[in-house]
C-alpha positions in Angstrom: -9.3 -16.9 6.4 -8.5 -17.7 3.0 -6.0 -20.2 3.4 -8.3 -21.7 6.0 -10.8 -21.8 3.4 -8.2 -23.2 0.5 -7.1 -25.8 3.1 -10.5 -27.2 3.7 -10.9 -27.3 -0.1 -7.7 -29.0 -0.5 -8.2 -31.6 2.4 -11.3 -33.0 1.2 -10.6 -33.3 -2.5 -6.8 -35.1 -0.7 -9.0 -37.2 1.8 -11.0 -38.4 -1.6 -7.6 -39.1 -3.2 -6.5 -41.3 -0.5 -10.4 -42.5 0.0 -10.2 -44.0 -3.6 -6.6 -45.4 -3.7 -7.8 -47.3 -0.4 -10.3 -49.0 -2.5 -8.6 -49.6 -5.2 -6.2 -51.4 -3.4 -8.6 -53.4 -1.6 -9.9 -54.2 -5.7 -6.7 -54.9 -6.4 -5.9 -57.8 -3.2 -10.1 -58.6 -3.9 -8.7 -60.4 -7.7 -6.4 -62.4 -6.3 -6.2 -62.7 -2.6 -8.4 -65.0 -0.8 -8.1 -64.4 2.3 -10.0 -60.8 1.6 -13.5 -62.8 1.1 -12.5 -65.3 4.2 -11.4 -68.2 2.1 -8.1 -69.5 3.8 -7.2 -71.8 0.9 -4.7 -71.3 -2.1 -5.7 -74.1 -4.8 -8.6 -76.4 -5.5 -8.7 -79.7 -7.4 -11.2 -81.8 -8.8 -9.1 -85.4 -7.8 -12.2 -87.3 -6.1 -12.5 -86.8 -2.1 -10.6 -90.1 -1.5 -7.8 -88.5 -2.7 -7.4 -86.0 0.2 -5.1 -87.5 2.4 -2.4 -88.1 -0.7 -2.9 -84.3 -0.9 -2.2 -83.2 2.3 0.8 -85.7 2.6 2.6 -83.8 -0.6 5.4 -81.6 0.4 4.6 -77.6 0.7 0.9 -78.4 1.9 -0.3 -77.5 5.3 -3.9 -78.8 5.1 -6.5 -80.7 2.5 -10.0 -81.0 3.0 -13.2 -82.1 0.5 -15.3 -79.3 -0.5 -19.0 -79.6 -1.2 -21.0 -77.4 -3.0 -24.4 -77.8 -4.8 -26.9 -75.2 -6.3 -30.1 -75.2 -4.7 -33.5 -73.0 -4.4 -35.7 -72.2 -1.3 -38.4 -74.8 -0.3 -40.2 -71.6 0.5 -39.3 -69.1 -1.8 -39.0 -71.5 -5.3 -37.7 -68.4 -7.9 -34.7 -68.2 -5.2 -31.8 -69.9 -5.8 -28.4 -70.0 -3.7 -25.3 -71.8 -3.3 -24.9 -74.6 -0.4 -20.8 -75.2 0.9 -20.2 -78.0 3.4 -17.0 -79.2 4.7 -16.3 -82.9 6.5 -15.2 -80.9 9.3 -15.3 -77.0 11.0 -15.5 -75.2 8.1 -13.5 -72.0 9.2 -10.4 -74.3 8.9 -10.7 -73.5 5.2 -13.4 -71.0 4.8 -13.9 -68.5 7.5 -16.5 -65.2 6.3 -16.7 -62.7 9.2 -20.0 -63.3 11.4 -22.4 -60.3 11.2 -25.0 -61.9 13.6 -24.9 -64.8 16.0 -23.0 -67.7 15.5 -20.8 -70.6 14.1 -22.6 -73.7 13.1 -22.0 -76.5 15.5 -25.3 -79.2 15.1 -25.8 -81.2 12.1 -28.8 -79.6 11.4 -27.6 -75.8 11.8 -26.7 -73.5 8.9 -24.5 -70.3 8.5 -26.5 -67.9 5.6 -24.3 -65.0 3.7 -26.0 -61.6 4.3 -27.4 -61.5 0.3 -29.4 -64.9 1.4 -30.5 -63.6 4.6 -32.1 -60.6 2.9 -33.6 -62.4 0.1 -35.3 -64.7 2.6 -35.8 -62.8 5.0 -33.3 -65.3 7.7 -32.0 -64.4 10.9 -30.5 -66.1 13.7 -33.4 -69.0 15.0 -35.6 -69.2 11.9 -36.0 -72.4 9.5 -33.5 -72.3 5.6 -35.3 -74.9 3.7 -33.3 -76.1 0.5 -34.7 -77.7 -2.1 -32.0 -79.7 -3.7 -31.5 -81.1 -7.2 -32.1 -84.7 -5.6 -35.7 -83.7 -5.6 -35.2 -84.0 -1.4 -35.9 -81.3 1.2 -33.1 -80.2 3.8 -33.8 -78.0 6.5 -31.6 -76.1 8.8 -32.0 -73.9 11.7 -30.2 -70.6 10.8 -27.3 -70.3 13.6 -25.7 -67.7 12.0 -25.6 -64.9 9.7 -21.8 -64.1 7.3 -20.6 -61.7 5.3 -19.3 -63.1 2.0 -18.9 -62.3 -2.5 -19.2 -65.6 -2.9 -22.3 -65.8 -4.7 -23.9 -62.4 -4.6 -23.7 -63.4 -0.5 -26.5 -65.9 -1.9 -24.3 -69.1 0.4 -25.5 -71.1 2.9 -22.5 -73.2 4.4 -23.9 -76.5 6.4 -22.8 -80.0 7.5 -21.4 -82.4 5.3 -23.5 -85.1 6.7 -27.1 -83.6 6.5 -25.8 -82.3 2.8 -24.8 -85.7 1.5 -28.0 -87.8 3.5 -30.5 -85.3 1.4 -28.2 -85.1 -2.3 -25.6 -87.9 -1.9 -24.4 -87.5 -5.7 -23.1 -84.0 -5.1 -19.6 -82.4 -6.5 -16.9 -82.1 -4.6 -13.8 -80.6 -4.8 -10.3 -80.8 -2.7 -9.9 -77.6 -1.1 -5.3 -77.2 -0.3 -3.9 -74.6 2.1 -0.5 -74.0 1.3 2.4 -74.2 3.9 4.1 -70.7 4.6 6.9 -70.3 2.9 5.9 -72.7 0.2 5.7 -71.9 -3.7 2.2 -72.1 -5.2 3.0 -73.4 -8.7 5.2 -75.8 -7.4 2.5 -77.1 -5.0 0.1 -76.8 -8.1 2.4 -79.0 -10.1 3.1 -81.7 -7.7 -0.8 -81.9 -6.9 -1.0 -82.2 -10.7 0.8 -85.3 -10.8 -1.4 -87.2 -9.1 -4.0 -87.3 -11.7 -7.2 -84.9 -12.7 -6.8 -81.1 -14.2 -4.3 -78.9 -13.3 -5.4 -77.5 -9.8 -7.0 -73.8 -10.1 -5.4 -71.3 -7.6 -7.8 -69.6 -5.5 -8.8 -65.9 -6.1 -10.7 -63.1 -3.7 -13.2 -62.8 -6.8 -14.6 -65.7 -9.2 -13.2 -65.5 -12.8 -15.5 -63.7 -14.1 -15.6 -60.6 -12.0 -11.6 -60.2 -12.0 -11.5 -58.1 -15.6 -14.4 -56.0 -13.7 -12.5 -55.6 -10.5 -9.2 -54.7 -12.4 -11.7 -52.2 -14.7 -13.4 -50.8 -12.0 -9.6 -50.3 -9.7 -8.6 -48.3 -12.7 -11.5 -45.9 -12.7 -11.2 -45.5 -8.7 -7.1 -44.4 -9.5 -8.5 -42.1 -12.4 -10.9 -39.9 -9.7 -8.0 -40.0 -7.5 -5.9 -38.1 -10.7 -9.1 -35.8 -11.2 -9.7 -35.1 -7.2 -5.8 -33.9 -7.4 -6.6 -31.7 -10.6 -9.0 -30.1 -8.4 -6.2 -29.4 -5.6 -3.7 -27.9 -8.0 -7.1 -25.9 -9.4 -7.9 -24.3 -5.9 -4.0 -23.7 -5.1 -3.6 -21.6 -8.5 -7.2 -19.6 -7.5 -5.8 -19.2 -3.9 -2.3 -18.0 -5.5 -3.5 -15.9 -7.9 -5.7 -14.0 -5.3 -2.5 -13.8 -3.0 -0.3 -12.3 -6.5 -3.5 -9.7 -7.0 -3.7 -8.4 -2.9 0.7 -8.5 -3.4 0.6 -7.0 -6.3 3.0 -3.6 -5.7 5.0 -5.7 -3.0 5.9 -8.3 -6.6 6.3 -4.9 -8.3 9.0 -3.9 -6.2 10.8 -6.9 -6.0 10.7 -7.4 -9.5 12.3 -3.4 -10.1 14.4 -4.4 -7.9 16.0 -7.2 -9.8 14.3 -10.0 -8.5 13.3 -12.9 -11.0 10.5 -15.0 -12.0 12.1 -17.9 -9.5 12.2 -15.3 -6.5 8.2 -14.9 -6.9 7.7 -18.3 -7.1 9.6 -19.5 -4.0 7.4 -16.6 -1.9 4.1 -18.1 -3.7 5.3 -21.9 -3.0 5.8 -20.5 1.1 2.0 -19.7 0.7 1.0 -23.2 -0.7 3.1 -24.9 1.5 1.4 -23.2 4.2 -2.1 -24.5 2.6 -0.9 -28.1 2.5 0.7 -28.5 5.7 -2.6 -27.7 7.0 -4.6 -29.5 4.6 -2.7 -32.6 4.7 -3.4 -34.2 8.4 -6.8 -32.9 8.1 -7.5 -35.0 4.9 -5.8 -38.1 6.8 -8.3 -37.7 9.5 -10.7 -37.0 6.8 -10.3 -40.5 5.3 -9.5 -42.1 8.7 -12.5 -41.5 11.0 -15.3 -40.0 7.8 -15.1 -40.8 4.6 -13.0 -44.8 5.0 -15.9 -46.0 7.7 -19.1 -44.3 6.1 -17.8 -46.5 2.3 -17.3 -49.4 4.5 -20.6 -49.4 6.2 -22.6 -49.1 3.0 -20.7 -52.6 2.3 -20.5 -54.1 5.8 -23.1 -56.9 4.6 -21.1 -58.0 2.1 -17.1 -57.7 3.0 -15.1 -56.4 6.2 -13.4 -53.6 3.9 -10.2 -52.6 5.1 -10.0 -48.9 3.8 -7.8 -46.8 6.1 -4.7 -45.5 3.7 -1.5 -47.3 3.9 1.6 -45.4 4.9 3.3 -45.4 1.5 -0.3 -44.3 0.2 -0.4 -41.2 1.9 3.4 -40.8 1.6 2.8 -40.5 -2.4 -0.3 -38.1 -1.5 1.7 -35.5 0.5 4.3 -35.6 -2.2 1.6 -34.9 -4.9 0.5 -32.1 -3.0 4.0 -30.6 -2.4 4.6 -31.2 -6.5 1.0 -29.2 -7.2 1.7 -26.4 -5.0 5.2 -25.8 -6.7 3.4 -26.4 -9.9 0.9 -23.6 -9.1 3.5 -21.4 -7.6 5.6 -21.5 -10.9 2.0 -21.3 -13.0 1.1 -18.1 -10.8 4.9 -16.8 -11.1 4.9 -16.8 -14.8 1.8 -14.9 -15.7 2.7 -12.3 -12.8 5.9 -11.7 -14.4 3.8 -10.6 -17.6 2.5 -7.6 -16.0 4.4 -4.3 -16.4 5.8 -3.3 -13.7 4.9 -0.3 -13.5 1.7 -1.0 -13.7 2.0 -2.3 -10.1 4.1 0.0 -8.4 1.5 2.1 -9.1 -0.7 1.1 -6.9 2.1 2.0 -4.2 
């Protein structure tokens, strides 16, 4: 019973552990990988649109397209404001944000709305996004779609080039460049350089700003993980120390006759083992099929968020747990060894 009851403490603080590194990997891939928010792009550059096709023809680049984007506020909602994208063509060539509700945007006058946008304005698939641009003109687009993106707070509507440019015609545009497999970035970055403009930016899950956050917050995840470990080795010292009290004349004997400190700690480490073995595929499970889809869910409107464990994760985990419950075996072993022992073979 007790070792049921020190493996169920054990595998939930463990299933934590592995719950946090998960996250704090996908923080980790969120600073600098953008294919985590759905972008499908490595660099940007502020050469003018015309200069797209010189782009794409540079060695190491697989695709170049123009990318729009223009701050804007509800016609309908005027303290609103959100961020409008549009691309000359299909959009998910170069930015693809997983679809929550109905569908891609295929008519000129049809808009795909982030989940943060959505919610402010209360959107779903079929109603009216009316965007008041800086141009002073009205746009209006039937909502076909419904995305999960950062971008923005999720505060992104992504629409037409066309029906963008007809209403604000003045708006900035950047050149969006997917680099070929195989290729190397800086390189790419260097050649695209040459051909006039700033230094092309490389392309991250999370905007500038929130990368120092991201790293921050990574760190604190891997920090609970340390202190949800601490608690493992504190429950496998309590569940020892109980075992070396109900034991106590059987250590006494041992230890009269001539066994040492390492004897008691090997039979203790036997008992933890025997506490992780079972604790360890329950907190995989744990992580797997509770703990991973429940943290996902609460951000489902906002990012597809890969949490299951990786291998190697819960490699590190099981030997963590094998390292605290020799640890507590040798912790247990040396105050045991302080008792007289006679004082337990009289309990015999």
């Amino acid at each position: 019973g007790r070792t049921i009851a020190t493996s169920a403490v054990v595998a939930t603080a463990a299933g934590v552990v592995l719950l946090m590194l998960g996250l704090a990997t996908f923080l980790d891939r969120l600073q600098s990988d953008p294919a985590t928010i759905g972008k499908r792009y490595e660099l940007t550059t502020d050469l003018p649109a015309a200069s797209v096709p010189d782009v794409a023809a540079l060695p190491g680049v697989a695709d170049a397209s123009s990318r729009y984007s223009v701050d804007a506020v509800s016609s309908f909602s005027l303290g609103q404001p959100f961020r409008v994208v549009a691309f000359p063509g299909d959009h998910t060539d170069f930015e693809a944000p997983p679809l929550t509700e109905g569908r891609r945007l295929a008519g000129p006058r049809e808009a795909e709305v982030g989940v943060g946008l959505a919610t402010a304005l209360g959107l779903e698939q079929g109603t009216v996004l009316a965007v008041q641009l800086p141009s002073g003109e009205e746009a209006r687009f039937r909502v076909a779609g419904i995305v999960q993106t950062l971008e923005n707070d999720g505060l992104l509507a992504f629409v037409g080039r066309p029906s963008l440019l007809a209403s604000q015609p003045d708006v900035e545009a950047q050149i969006a460049v997917r680099v070929a497999d195989g290729a190397d970035v800086p390189i790419v970055a260097g050649a695209i350089g040459e051909l006039g403009g700033s230094f092309p930016e490389a392309v991250g899950g999370a905007t500038t700003d929130d990368r120092a956050f991201l790293g921050v917050l990574a760190d604190v995840l891997r920090v609970v993980a340390v202190v949800n470990l601490l608690i493992c080795l504190y429950a496998l010292v309590q569940a020892l120390a109980v075992t070396v009290v109900e034991r106590r004349s059987v250590i006494a004997v041992l230890r009269a006759a001539g066994a040492r400190r390492q004897t008691v700690a090997l039979m203790l480490l036997g008992t933890a083992l025997a506490v992780v073995a079972v604790a360890t595929p329950l907190a995989v499970l744990l992580e797997h099929f509770l703990l991973g889809p429940i943290v996902a869910r609460l951000a489902a409107g906002y990012a597809d968020l890969p949490l299951n464990a990786a291998p190697l994760q819960i490699a590190a985990v099981i030997a963590g747990l094998v390292v605290l419950a020799a640890a507590a075996a040798g912790w247990v072993a040396r105050r045991a060894e302080r008792e007289p022992i006679v004082a337990g073979l009289r309990e015999r």
